[in-house]
N, C-alpha and C positions, 0 to 999 in steps of 0.2 A: 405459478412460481411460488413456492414456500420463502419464506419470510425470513432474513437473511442469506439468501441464496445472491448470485448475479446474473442479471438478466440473461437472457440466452434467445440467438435467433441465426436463422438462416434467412441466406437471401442468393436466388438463383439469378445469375445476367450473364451478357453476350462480352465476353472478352475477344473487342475484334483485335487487338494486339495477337492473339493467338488463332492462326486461320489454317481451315485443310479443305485445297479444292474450294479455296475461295469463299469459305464460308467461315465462321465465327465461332470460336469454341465458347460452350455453353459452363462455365464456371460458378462454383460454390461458393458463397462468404460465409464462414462463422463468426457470427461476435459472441464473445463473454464480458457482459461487464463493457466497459469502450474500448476491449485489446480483440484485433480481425485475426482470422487466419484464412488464406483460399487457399482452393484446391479446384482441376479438372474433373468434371466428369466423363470426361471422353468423347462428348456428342458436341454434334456440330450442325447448325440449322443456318438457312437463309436469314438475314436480319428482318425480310419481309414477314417471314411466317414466324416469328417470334413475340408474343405478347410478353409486354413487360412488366406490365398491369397484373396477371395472371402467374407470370414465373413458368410458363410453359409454350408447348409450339402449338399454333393456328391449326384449324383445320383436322379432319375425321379422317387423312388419308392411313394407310397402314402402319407408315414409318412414323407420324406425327404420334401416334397412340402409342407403339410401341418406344420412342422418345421418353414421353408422358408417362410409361407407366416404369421405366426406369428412374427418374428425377422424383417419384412418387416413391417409391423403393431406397433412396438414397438418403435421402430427406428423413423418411419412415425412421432407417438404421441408426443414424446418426442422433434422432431426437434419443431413441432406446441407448444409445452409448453414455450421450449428458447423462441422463437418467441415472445409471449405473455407476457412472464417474461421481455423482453428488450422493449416491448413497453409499459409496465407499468411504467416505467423509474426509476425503483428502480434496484437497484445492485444487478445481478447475480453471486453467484458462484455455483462450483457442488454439494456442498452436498444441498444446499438451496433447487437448481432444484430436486435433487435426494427425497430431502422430499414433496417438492411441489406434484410432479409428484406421490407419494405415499401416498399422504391425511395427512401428516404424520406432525402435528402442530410445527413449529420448535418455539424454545423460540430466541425471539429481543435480542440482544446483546445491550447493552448502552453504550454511552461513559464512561459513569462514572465508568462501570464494567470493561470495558478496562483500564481505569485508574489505578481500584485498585488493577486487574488483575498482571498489571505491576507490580505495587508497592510491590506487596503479592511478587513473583518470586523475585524479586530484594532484600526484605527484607530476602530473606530465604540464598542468596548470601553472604549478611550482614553478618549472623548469621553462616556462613559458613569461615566468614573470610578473601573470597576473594573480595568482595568489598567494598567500604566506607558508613560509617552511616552519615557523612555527606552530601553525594549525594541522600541517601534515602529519608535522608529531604527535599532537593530541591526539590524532585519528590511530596512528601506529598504536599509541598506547594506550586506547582505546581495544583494540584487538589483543593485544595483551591479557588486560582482564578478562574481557568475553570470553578468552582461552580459558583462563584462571577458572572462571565460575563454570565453567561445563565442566571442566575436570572436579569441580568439588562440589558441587549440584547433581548431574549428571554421570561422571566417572567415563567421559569422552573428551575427546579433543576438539570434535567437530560434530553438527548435525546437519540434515538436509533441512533446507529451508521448509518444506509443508509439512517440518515435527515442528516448526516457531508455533507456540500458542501466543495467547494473550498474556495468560499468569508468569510466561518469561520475562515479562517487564517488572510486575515487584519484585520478583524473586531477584532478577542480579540488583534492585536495588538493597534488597533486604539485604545481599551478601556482600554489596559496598560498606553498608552503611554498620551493619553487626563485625562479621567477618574481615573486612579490612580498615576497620573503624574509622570507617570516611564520615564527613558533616554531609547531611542532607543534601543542600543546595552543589558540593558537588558530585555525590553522586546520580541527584537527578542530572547534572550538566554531561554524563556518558551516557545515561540512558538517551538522552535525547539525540546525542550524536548517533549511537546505536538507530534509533528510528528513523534519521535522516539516511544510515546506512538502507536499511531494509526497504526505504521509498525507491533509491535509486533500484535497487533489486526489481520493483512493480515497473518501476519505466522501462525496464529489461525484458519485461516479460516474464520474469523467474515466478514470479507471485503474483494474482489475483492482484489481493488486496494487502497490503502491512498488517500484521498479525498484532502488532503495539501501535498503531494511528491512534484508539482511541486512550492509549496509556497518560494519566497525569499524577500529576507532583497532588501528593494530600499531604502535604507539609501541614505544621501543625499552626496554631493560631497567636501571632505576635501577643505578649501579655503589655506589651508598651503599645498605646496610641500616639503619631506625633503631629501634633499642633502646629500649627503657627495661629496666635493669637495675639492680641494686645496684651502689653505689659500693663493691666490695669485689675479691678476686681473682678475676680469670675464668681460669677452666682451658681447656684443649683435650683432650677424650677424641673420638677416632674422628671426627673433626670437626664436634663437636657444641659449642659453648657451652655451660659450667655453670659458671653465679652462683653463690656462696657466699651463705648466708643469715644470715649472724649480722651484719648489717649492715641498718639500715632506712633508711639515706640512699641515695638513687637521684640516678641524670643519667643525660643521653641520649648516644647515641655514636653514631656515624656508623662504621661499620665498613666497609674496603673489602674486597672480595673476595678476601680473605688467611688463608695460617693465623695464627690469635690466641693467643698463650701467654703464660704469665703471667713 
């Protein structure tokens, strides 16, 4: 497994919920990362001659081998399919792979749908009582911008979610914060809603992983320090502040990046 990749594994068992002639169908799990997807393999063996341990059927009879050398065959395809799907360099998950692998045309998921995806779930919360119609607006308008910046970034309306990189996270805040001459603190405060958007997107299934999870605010650095100190002498040793303590009256100070002597 290369190194930013998500884990990847099969794993073969006896789904007796699924039985022909009394026996067990022999089922596929994919996991990617912690998202499953199953799938039949079509074969169906006694529960007795089924090692679980093993991931195959007991015994050297003809049917047992020829079982075995099918689930060896499956197995085989499916590693070569990940394979090919992580050097494509678009985002795998299991059911994606599970459809790929089964010719089975899955529909692009968009940001925009994840957006409203949200908003729909969250308005129904609304209407339920337990949440605010205030914050539902925020998210609306929220979606608004995201609009905004893909049409002036971009010269789109909308994208499928596995075009989200990472650099989309400064970038609409660069075009908050330039572009619609927003103060920092709130345009990091839609970027963050935007990433709590794109989480629910991973809970869905749409996406792996959040393309902005590891996005943060590099706000810049307060030029004011604020104290609470004693209302008494402050000394400078070694450029350390020390409060005198024989004084219990205190205020706050705003100190700038100076040396302070008394």
């Amino acid at each position: 497994m290369k190194k930013g990749h998500l884990s990847f594994s099969i794993l073969l068992w006896l789904n007796r919920s699924r039985c022909k002639n009394s026996k067990p169908a022999i089922y596929l799990r994919l996991t990617v990362g912690n998202k499953r997807a199953e799938l039949s393999t079509y074969q169906y063996v006694n529960p007795e001659s089924w090692s679980a341990a093993g991931q195959c059927v007991k015994g050297n009879s003809e049917e047992a081998k020829a079982i075995n050398r099918q689930l060896i065959t499956l197995k085989s395809d499916l590693q070569k399919h990940y394979s090919l799907s992580v050097t494509s360099g678009k985002p795998v998950t299991a059911q994606g792979l599970k459809n790929s692998f089964l010719g089975i045309i899955e529909h692009k998921r968009t940001l925009c749908e994840a957006i409203d995806f949200h908003n729909r779930r969250f308005g129904e919360k609304v209407k339920a009582k337990t949440k605010s119609e205030r914050t539902l607006k925020r998210f609306e308008i929220t979606k608004d911008k995201v609009v905004a910046f893909l049409k002036h970034y971009f010269h789109v309306s909308d994208k499928p979610l596995e075009e989200i990189k990472f650099s989309f996270a400064p970038d609409f805040e660069h075009y908050l914060t330039t572009t619609k001459k927003m103060g920092s603190n709130t345009a990091m405060k839609y970027v963050k809603i935007l990433k709590q958007m794109l989480k629910l997107a991973v809970d869905q299934g749409w996406l792996p992983v959040s393309p902005l999870s590891g996005f943060k605010s590099r706000g810049g650095c307060n030029p004011f320090l604020h104290l609470i100190l004693p209302l008494t002498t402050i000394t400078s040793t070694n450029n350390f502040l020390r409060p005198t303590t024989n004084n219990a009256s205190y205020m706050q100070i705003g100190l700038q990046r100076q040396h302070v002597t008394s």
